[in-house]
C-alpha positions as CSV (number, residue, x, y, z in Angstrom):
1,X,-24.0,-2.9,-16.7
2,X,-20.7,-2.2,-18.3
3,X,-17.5,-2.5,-17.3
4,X,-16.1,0.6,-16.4
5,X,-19.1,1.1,-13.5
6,X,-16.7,-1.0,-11.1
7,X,-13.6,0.1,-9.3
8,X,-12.3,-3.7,-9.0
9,X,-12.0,-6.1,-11.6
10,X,-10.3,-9.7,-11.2
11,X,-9.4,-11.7,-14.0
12,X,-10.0,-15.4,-13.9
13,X,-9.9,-18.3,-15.8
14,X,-12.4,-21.3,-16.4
15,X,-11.0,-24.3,-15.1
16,X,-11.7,-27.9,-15.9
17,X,-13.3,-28.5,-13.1
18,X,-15.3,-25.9,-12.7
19,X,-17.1,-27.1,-16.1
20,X,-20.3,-29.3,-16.0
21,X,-21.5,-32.7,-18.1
22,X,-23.1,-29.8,-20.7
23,X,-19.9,-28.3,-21.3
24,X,-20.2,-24.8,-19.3
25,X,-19.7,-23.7,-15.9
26,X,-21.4,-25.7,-13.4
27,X,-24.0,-22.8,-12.1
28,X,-23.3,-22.7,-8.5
29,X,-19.1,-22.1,-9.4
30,X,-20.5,-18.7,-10.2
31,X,-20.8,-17.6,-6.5
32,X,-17.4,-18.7,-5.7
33,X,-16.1,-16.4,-8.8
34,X,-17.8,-13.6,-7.0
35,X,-16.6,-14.2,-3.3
36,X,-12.7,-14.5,-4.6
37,X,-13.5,-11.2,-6.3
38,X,-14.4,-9.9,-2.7
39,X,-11.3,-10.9,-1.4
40,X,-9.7,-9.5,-3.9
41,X,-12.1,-6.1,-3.3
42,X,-10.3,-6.2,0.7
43,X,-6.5,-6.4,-0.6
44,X,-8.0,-3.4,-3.0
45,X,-8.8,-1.7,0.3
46,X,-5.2,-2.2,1.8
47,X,-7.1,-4.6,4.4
48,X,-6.2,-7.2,5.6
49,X,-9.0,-8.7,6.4
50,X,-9.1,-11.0,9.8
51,X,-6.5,-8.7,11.3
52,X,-9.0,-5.6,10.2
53,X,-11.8,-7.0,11.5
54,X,-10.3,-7.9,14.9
55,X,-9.2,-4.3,15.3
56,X,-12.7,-3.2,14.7
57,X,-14.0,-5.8,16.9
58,X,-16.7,-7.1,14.6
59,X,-17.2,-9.1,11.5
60,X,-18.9,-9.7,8.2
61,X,-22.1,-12.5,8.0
62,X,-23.4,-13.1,4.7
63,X,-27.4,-12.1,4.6
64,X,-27.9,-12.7,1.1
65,X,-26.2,-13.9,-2.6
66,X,-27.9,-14.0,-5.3
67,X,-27.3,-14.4,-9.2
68,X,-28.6,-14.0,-12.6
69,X,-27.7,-15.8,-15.3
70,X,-27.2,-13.8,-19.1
71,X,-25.0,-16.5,-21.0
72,X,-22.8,-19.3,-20.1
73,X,-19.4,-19.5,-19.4
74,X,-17.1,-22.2,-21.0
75,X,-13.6,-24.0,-20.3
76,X,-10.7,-21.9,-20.6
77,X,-12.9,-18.3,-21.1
78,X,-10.6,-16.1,-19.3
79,X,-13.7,-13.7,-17.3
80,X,-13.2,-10.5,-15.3
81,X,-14.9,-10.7,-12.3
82,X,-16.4,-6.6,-10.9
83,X,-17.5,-5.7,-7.6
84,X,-18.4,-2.3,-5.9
85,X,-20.0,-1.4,-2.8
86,X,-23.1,0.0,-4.0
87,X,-24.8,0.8,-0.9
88,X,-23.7,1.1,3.3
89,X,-26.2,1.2,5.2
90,X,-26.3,1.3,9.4
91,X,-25.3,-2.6,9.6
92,X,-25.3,-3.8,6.2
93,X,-23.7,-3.0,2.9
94,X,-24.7,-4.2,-0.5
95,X,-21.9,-5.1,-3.2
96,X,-23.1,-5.4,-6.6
97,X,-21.5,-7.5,-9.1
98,X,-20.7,-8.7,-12.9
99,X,-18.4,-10.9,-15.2
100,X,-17.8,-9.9,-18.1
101,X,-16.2,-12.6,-20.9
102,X,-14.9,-9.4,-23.0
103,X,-17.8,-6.9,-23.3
104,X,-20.4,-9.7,-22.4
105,X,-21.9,-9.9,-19.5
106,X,-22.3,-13.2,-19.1
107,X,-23.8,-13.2,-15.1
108,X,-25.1,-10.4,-12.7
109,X,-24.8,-11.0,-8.7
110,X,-25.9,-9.0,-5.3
111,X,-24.7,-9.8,-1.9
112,X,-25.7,-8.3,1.1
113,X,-23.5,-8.4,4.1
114,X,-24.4,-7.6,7.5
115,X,-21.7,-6.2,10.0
116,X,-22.3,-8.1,13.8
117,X,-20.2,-9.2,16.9
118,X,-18.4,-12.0,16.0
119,X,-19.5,-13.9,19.4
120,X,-23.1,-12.9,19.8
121,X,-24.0,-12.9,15.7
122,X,-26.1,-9.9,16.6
123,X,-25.7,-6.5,14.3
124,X,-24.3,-4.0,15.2
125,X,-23.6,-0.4,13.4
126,X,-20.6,-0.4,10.7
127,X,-17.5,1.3,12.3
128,X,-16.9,4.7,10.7
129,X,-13.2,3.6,9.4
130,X,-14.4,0.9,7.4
131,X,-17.5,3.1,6.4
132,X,-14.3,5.8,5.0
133,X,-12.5,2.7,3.7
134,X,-15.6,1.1,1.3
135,X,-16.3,5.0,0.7
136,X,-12.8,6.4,0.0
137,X,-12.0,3.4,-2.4
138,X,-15.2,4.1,-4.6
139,X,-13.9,7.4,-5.0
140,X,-10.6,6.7,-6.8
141,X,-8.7,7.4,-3.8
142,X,-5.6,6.3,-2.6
143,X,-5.6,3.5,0.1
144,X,-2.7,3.5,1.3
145,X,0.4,6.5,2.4
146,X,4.0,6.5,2.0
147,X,6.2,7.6,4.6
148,X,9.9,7.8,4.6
149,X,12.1,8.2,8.1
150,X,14.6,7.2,10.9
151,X,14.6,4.2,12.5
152,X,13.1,6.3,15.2
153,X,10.5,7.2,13.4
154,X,9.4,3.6,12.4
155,X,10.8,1.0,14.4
156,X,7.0,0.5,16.1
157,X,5.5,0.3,12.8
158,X,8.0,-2.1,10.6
159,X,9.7,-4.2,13.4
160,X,6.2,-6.5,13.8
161,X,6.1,-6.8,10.0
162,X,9.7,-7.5,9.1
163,X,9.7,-10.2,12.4
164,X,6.5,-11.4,10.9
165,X,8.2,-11.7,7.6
166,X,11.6,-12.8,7.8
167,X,11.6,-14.4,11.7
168,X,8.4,-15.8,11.1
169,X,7.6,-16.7,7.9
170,X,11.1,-17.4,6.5
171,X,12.9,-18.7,9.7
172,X,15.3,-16.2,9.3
173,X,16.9,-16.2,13.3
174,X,16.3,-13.0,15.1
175,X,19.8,-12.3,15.9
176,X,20.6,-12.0,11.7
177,X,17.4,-10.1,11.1
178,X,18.5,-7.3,13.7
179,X,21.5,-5.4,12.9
180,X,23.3,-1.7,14.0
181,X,22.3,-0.8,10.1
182,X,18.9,0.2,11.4
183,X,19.9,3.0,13.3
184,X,21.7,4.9,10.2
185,X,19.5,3.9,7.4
186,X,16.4,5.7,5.5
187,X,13.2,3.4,6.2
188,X,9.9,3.8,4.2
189,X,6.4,2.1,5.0
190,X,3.5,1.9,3.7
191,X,0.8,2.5,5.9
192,X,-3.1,1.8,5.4
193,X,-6.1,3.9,6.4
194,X,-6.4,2.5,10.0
195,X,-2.3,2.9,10.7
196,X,-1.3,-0.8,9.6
197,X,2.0,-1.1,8.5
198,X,1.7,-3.0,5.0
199,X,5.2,-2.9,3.7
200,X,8.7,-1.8,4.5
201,X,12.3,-1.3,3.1
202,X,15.3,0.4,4.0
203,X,18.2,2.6,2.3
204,X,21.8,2.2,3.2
205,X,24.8,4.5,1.8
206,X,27.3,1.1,0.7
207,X,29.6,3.0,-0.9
208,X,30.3,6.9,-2.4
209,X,27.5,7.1,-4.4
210,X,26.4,3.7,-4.3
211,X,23.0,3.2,-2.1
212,X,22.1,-0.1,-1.0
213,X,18.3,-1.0,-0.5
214,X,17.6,-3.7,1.5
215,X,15.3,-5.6,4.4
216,X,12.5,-5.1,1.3
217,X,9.3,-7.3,3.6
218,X,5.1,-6.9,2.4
219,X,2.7,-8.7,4.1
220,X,1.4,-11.7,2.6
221,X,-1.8,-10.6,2.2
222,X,-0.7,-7.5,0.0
223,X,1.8,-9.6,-2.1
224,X,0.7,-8.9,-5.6
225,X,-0.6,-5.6,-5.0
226,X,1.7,-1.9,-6.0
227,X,3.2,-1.9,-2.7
228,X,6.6,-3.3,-2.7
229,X,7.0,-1.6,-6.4
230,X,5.8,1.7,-4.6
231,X,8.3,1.3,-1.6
232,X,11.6,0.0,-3.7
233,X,10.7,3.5,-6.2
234,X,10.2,5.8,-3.0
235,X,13.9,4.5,-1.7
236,X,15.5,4.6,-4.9
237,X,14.3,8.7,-5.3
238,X,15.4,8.9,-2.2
239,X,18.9,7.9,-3.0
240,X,19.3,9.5,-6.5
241,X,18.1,12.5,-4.6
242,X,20.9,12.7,-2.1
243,X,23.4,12.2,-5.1
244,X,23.6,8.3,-5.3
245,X,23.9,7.0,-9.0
246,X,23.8,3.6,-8.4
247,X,21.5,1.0,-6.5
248,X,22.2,-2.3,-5.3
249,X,19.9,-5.0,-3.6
250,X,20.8,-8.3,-2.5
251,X,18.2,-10.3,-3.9
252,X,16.0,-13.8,-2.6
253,X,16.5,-15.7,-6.2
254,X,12.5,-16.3,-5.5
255,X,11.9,-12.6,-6.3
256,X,14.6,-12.0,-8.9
257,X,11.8,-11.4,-11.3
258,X,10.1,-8.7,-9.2
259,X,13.6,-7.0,-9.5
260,X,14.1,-7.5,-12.9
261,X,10.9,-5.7,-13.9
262,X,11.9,-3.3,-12.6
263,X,15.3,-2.4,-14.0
264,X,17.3,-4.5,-11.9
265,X,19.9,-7.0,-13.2
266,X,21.7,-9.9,-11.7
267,X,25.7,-9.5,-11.1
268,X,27.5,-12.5,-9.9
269,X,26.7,-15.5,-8.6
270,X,23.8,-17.0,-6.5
271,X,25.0,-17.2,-2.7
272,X,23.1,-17.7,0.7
273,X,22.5,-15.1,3.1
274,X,20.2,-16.7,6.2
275,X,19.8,-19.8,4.7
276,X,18.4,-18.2,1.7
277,X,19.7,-18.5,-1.5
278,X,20.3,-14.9,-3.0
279,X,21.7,-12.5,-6.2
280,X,23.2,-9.3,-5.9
281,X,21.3,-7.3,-8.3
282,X,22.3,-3.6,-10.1
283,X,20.6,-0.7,-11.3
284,X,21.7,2.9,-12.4
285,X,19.7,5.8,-10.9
């Protein structure tokens, strides 16, 4: 096995105790490498995974894991963990996996999971949209689609996320988080395979030739993925395509870092907006 034969690979790194009396990875830690790689594999899918498998009305059981061991892993080795689906068949699916310390393969795993009602724990055929997810990701191909529109347009699709974000999540109150700026801005979401919205953001005209971006909300489960990079780029095109030659954001001092990677600089001083501390933050188009 090599490397490049996986589509996912997630970097980890030996901790101390995950490290046995001789000095390497206690055996059994090797499984639960492999499992966080699987979750990892889901966010890879754009899937949320309980609110996925609820909508298809089934769930994944474990029907066997098993590993080989090559060469033993030691404290502080940073490994790469690999999955791919390597097989669906009409209730289960086989995911094959490695880690790799560099070019080494150090252990070599398959896990077979069987799709069945959640209640009954009886099998039951894989739906055909997760059957086009597992499939669609092995091929390269893009999980998730971009669309950019009137509050019209997507008012179904980001409301639950942005209430589930900011209302929810942040205890932003309702009445702040709904405003008459809806109705005039541009909105983008991200959407998944089965229609999920997975992030959102707005574009507001603030001044001649100054857009604002704004209400900028992933879902948690996506948070570290492309997503919110892919949504703040698809409203900034947006605005330096209509003319706009500046971009402003207001914003949360915890993701001032996001920003900054992205071009953005602080201007001013930190203030609170919602109970939230905050920085205005600038970038040219």
């Amino acid at each position: 096995m090599k490397r490049q034969d996986f589509r996912l690979s997630h970097r980890l790194r030996v901790r101390w105790v995950e490290v046995d009396m001789q000095k390497i990875v206690f055996n059994g830690h090797y499984l639960m490498y492999f499992d966080t790689a699987v979750t990892e594999y889901w966010r890879q899918l754009a899937m949320p995974y309980a609110q996925t498998m609820q909508q298809l009305g089934g769930d994944l059981f474990v029907k066997k894991a098993s590993l080989e061991y090559h060469a033993s892993a030691e404290m502080d080795d940073f490994l790469d963990v690999c999955m791919r689906c390597d097989r669906i068949g009409n209730s289960s699916m086989t995911f094959v996996g490695a880690i790799f310390r560099g070019e080494e393969l150090l252990i070599t795993s398959e896990m077979v999971y069987v799709y069945a009602d959640p209640v009954a724990k009886k099998s039951q055929p894989i739906p055909a949209p997760l059957r086009d997810l597992l499939e669609s990701f092995e091929r390269a191909e893009d999980m998730v689609q971009l669309h950019l529109g009137s509050w019209h347009d997507f008012q179904k699709l980001a409301s639950p996320l942005r209430t589930e974000v900011f209302v929810h999540e942040q205890k932003v109150p309702a009445e702040l988080e709904w405003d008459h700026e809806d109705d005039t801005a541009l909105h983008a979401v991200a959407l998944n395979r089965m229609g999920l919205c997975l992030a959102t953001g707005r574009l507001i005209q603030h001044a001649p030739g100054v857009a604002r971006i704004g209400r900028m909300a992933v879902k948690k489960q996506m948070r570290g993925s492309d997503l919110g990079r892919r949504v703040l780029h698809a409203l900034m095109d947006a605005a330096k395509h209509r003319g706009d030659t500046q971009v402003i954001l207001h914003a949360q001092c915890s993701a001032e870092g996001f920003y900054k990677r992205l071009g953005f600089e602080p201007h001013g001083a930190v203030f609170e907006e919602a109970g939230i501390a905050h920085i205005e933050m600038v970038r040219s188009l």
